[in-house]
MILUMZA-953579 format. One line per 5 residues: their letters; for each residue x, y, z of N, C-alpha, C. Coordinates in nm, 2 decimals. Atoms other than C-alpha are relative to their C-alpha. Layout:
N
a	X Y Z X Y Z X Y Z; ...;
***
This chain:
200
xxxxx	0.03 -0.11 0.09 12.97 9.35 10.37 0.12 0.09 -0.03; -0.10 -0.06 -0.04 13.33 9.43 10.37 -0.01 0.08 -0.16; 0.02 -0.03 0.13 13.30 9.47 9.96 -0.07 0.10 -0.05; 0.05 -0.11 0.01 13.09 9.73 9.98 0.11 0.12 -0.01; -0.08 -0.11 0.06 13.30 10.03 9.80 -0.08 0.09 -0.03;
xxxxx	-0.08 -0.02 -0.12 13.33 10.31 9.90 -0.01 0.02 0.11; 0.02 0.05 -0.15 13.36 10.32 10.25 -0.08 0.09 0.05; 0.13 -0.10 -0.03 13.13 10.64 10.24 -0.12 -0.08 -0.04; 0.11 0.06 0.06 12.87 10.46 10.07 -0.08 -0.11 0.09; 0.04 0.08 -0.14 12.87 10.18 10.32 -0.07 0.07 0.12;
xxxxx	0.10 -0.05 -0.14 12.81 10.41 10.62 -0.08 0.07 -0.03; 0.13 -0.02 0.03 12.56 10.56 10.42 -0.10 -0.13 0.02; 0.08 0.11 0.00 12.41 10.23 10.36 -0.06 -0.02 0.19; -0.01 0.07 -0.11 12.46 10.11 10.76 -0.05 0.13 0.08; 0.09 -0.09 -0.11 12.29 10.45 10.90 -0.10 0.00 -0.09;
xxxxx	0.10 0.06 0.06 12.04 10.40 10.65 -0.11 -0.12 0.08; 0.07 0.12 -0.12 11.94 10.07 10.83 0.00 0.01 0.13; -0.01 -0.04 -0.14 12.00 10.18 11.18 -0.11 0.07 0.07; 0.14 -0.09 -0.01 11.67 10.39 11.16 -0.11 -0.16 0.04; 0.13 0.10 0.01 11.47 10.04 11.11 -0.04 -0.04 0.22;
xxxxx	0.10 0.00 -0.15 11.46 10.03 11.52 0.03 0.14 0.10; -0.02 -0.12 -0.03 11.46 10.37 11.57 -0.19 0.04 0.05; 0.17 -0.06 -0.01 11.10 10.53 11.76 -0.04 0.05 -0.09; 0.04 -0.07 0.14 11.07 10.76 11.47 0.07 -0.08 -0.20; -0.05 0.02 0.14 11.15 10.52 11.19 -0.08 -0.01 -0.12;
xxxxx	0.11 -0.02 0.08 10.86 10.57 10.99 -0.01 0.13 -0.07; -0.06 -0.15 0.08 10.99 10.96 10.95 0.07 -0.01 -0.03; -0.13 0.00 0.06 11.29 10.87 10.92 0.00 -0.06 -0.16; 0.03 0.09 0.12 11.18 10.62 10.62 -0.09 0.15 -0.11; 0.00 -0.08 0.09 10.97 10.94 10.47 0.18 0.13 -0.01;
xxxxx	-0.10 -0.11 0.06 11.31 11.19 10.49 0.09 -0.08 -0.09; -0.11 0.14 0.06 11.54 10.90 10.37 -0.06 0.03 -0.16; 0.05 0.02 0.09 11.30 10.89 10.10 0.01 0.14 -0.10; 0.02 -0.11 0.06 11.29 11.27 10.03 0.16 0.02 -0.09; -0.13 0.01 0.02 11.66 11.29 10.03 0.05 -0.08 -0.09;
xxxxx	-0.08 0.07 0.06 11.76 10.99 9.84 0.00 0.04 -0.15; 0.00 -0.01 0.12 11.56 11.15 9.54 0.06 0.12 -0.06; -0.08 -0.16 0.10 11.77 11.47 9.51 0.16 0.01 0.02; -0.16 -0.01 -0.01 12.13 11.40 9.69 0.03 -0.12 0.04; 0.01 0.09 -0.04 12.11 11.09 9.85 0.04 -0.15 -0.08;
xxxxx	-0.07 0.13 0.08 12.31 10.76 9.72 -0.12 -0.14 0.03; 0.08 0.13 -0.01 12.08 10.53 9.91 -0.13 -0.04 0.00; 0.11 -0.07 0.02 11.76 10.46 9.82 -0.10 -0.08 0.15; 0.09 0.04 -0.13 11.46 10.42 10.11 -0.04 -0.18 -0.08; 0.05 0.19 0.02 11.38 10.00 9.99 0.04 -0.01 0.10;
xxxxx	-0.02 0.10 -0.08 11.61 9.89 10.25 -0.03 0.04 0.12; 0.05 -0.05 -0.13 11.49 10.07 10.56 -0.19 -0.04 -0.03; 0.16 0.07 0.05 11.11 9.99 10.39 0.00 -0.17 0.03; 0.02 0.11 -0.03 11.21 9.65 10.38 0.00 -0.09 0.12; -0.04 0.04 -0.10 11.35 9.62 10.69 -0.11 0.00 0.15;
xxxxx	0.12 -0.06 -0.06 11.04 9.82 10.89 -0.14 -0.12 -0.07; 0.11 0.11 0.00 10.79 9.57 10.70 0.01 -0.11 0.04; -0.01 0.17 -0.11 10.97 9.22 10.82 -0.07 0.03 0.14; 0.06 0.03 -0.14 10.91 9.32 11.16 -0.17 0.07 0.02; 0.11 -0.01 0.01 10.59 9.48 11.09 -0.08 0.00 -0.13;
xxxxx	0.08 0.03 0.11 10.39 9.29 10.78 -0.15 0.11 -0.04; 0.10 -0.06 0.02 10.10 9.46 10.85 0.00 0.15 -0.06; 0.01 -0.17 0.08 10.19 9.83 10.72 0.10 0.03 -0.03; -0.07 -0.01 0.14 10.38 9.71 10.42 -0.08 0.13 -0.08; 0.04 -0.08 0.13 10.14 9.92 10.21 -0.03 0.16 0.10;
xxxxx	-0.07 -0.18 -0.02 10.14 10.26 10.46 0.18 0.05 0.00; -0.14 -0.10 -0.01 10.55 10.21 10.45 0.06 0.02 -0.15; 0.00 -0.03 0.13 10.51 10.22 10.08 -0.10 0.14 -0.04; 0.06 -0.16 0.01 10.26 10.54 10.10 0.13 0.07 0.05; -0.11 -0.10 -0.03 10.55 10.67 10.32 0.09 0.02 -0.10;
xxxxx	-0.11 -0.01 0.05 10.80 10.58 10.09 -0.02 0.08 -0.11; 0.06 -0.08 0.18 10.60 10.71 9.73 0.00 0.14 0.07; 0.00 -0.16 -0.03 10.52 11.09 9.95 0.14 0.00 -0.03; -0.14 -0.08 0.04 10.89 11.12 10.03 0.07 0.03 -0.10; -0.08 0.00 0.10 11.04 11.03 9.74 -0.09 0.09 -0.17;
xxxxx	0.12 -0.17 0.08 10.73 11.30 9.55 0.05 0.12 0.03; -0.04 -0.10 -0.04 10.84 11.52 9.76 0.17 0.06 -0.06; -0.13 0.00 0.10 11.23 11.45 9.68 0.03 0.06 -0.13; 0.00 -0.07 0.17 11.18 11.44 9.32 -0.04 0.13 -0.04; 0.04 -0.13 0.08 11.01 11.79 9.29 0.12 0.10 0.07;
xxxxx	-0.09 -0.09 -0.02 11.32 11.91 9.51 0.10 0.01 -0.05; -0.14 -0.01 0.05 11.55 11.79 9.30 -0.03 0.08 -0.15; 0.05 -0.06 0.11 11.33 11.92 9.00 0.03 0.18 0.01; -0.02 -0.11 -0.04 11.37 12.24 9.19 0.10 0.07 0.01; -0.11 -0.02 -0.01 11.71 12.21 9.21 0.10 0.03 -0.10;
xxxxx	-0.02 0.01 0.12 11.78 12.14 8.85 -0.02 0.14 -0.07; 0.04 -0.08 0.06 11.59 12.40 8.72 0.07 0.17 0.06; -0.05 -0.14 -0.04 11.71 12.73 9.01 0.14 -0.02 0.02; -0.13 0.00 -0.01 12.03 12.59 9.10 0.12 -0.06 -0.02; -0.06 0.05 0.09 12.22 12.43 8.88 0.18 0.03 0.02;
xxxxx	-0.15 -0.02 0.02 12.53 12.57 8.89 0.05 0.01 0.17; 0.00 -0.01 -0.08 12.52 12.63 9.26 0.02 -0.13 0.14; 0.00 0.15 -0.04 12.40 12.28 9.40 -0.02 -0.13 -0.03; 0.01 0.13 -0.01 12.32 12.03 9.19 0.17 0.00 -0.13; -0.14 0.04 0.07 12.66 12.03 8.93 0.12 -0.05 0.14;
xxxxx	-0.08 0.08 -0.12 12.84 11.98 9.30 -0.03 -0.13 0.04; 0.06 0.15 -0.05 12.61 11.73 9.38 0.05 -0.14 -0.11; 0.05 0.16 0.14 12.63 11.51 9.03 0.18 0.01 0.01; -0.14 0.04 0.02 13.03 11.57 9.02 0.05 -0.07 0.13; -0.09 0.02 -0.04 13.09 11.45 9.36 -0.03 -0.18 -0.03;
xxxxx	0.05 0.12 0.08 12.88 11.14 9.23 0.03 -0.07 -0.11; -0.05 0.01 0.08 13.09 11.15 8.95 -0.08 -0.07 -0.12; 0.12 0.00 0.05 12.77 11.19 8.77 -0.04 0.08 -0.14; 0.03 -0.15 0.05 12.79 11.46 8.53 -0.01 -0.05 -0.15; 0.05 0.10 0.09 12.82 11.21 8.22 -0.13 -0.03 -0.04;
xxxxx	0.14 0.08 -0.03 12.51 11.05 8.33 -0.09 0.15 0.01; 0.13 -0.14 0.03 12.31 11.42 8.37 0.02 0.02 -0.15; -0.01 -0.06 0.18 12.43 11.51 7.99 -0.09 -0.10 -0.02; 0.10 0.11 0.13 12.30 11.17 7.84 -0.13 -0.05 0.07; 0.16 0.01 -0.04 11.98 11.17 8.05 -0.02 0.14 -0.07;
xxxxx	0.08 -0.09 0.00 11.91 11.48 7.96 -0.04 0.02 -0.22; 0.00 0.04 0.17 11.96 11.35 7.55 -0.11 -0.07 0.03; 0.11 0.07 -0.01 11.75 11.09 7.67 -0.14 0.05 0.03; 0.19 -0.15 -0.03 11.42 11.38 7.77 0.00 0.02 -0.18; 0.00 -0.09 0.11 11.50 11.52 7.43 -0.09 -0.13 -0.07;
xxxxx	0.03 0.12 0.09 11.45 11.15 7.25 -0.17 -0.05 0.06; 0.11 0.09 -0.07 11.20 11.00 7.49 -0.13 0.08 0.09; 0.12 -0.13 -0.13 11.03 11.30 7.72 -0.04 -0.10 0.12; 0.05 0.07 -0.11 10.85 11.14 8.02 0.03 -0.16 0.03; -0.04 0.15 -0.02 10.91 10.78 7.97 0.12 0.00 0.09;
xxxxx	-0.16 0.00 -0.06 11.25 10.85 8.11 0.00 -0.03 0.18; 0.01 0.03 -0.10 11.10 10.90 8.43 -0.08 -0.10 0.08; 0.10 0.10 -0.06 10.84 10.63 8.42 0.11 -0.12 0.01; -0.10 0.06 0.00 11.16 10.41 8.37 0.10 0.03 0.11; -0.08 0.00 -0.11 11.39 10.53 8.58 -0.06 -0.01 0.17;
xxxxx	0.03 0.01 -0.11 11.17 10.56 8.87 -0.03 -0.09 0.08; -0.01 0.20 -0.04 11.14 10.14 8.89 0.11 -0.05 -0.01; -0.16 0.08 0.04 11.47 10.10 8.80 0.11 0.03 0.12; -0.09 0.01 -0.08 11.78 10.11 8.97 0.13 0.14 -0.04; -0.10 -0.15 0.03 11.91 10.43 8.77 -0.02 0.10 0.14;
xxxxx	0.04 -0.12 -0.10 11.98 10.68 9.03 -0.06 0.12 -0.01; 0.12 -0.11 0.05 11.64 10.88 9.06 0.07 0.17 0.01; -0.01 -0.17 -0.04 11.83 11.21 9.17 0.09 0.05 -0.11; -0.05 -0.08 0.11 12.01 11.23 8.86 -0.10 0.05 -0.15; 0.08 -0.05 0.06 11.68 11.22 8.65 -0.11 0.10 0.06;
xxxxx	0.11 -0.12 -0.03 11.51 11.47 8.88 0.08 0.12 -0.02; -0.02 -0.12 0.06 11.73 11.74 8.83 0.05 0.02 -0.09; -0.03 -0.05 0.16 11.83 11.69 8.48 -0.15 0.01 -0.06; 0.19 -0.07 0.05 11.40 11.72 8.41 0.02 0.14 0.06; 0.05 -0.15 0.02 11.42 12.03 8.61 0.07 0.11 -0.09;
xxxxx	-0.11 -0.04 0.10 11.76 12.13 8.43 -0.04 0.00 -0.14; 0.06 0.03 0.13 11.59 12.01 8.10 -0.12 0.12 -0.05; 0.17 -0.07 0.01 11.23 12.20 8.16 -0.08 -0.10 -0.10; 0.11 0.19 0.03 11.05 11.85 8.14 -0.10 0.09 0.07; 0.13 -0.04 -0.07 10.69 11.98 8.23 -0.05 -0.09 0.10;
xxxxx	0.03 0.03 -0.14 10.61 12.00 8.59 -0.10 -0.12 0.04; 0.09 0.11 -0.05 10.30 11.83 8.59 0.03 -0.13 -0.03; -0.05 0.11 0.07 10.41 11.54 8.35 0.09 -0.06 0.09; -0.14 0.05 -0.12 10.72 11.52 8.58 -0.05 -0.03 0.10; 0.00 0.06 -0.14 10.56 11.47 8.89 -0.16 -0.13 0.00;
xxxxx	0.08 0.12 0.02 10.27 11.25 8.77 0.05 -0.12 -0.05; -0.09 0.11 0.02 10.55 11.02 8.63 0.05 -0.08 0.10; -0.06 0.04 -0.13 10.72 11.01 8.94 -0.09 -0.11 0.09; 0.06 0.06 -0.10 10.41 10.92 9.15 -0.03 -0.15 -0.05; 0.00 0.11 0.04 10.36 10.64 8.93 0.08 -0.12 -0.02;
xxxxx	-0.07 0.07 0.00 10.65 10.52 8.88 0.06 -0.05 0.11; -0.07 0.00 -0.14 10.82 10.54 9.25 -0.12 -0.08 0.09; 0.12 0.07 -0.06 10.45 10.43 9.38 -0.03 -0.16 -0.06; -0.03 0.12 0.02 10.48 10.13 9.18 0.11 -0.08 0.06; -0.08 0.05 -0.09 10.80 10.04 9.32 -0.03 -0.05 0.09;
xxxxx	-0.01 0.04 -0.12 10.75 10.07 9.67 -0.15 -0.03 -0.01; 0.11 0.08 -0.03 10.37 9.96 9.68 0.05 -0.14 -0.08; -0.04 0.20 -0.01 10.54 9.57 9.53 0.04 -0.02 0.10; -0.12 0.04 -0.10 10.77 9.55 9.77 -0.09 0.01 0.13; 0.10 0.03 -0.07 10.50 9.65 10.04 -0.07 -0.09 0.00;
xxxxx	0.12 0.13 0.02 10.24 9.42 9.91 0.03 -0.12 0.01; -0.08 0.12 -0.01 10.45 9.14 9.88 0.01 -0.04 0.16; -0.06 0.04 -0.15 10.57 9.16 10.25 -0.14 -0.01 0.05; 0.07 -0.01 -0.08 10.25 9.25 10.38 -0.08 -0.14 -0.05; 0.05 0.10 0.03 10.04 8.97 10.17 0.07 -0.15 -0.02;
xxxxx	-0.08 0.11 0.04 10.30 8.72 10.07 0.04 -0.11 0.12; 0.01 0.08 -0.07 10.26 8.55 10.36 0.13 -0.03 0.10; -0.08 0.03 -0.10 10.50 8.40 10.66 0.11 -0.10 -0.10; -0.09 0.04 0.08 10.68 8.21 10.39 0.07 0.09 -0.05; -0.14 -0.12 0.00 10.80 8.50 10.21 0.05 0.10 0.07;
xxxxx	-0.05 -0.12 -0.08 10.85 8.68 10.51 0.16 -0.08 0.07; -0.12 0.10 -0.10 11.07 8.40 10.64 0.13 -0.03 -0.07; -0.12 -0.01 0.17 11.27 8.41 10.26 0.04 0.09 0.01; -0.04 -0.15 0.00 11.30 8.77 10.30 0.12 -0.02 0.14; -0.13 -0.07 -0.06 11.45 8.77 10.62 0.15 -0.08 0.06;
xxxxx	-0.13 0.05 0.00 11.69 8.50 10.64 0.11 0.06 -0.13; -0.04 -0.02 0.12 11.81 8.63 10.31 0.02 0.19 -0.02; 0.04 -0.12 0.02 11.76 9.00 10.43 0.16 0.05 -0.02; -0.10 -0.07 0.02 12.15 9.11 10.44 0.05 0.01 -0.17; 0.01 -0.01 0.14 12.19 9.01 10.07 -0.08 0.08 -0.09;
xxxxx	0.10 -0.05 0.04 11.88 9.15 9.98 0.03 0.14 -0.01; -0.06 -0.18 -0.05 12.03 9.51 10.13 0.10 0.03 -0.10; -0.12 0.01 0.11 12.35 9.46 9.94 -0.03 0.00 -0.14; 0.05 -0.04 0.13 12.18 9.36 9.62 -0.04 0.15 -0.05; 0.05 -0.20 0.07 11.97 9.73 9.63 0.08 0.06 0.02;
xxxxx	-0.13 -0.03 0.03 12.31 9.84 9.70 0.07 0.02 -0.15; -0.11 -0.03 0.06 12.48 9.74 9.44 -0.15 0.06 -0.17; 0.08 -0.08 0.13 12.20 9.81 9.15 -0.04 0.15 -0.01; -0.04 -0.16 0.04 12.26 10.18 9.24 0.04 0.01 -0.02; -0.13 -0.02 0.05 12.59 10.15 9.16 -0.01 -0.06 -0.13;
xxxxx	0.03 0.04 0.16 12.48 9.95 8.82 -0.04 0.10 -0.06; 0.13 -0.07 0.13 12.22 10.22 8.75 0.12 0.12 -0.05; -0.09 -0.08 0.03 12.57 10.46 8.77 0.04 -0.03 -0.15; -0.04 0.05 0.13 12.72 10.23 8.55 -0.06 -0.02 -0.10; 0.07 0.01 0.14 12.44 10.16 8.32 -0.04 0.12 -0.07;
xxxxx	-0.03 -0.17 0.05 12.41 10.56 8.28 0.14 0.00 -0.09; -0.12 0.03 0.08 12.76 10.51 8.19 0.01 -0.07 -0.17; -0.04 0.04 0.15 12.81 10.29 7.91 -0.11 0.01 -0.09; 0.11 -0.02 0.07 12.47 10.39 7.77 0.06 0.13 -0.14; -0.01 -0.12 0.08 12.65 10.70 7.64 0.04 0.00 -0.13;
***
């Protein structure tokens, strides 16, 4: 995983996974979640994914876990957008070298309104740059967080359901296959940067 750039991002990534045999990693998998959606580079999949191999059976409560936190997240970062903007989230998006990507999401609310978030919230764009450019925007609350639960709850209940139903075959594909699989959700945050990017 040496490729993994930059070498912050990695030890984010690698205490990220370090939770999966942790006693409390089932909180940890809701804060992970809260966090990833307002400052947080990495997102809760791979500690989800990692907590369902070894336990199939409550793929679809570490997908409830993962949809609350990242509900919760998103309305902090909505929260953050909208009171403190200049305070904590323009620190947050520049050290993310993000601030690009908040302008032309927040063109994108103007063009599209809500879809933005029913899209980004399955995607691999980084959700914390469209939660606080909705609250920075004044994208309506409700709309905003009914988007979220939909979209972010779709996410992680596949990826649950799969593990938990998909049987001892795909559990046995998943986890010979599981360090790539990490790296992959890795690097499609770093795409969603870049596809923020050249979108503009």
């Amino acid at each position: 995983m040496s490729f993994l750039k930059p070498r912050w991002l990695r030890r984010c990534y690698n205490w990220t996974l370090s939770w999966a045999e942790h006693p409390q990693a089932q909180t940890a998998l809701f804060f992970i979640a809260v966090i990833e959606a307002s400052i947080f580079p990495i997102p809760p999949d791979i500690l989800l994914l990692a907590l369902a191999l070894g336990r199939p059976e409550l793929g679809l409560r570490l997908a409830a876990i993962s949809t609350a936190g990242s509900f919760v997240g998103a309305c902090i970062g909505y929260l953050i957008g909208m009171l403190l903007f200049v305070s904590v989230a323009q620190p947050v998006l520049e050290f993310y070298g993000a601030m690009d990507q908040f302008a032309h999401v927040q063109g994108l609310f103007r063009e599209y309104g809500l879809w933005v978030v029913l899209i980004a919230g399955f995607s691999p764009i980084p959700f914390k740059v469209v939660t606080i450019a909705a609250g920075a925007f004044g994208l309506p609350f409700i709309g905003f967080a009914l988007a979220t639960i939909v979209s972010r709850g779709a996410r992680f209940f596949l990826e649950g359901a799969l593990l938990q139903w998909g049987g001892s075959r795909l559990r046995s594909m998943v986890e010979r296959h599981f360090e790539w699989l990490t790296i992959a959700v890795v690097v499609l945050v770093v795409a969603g940067f870049a596809g923020l990017w050249m979108l503009r």
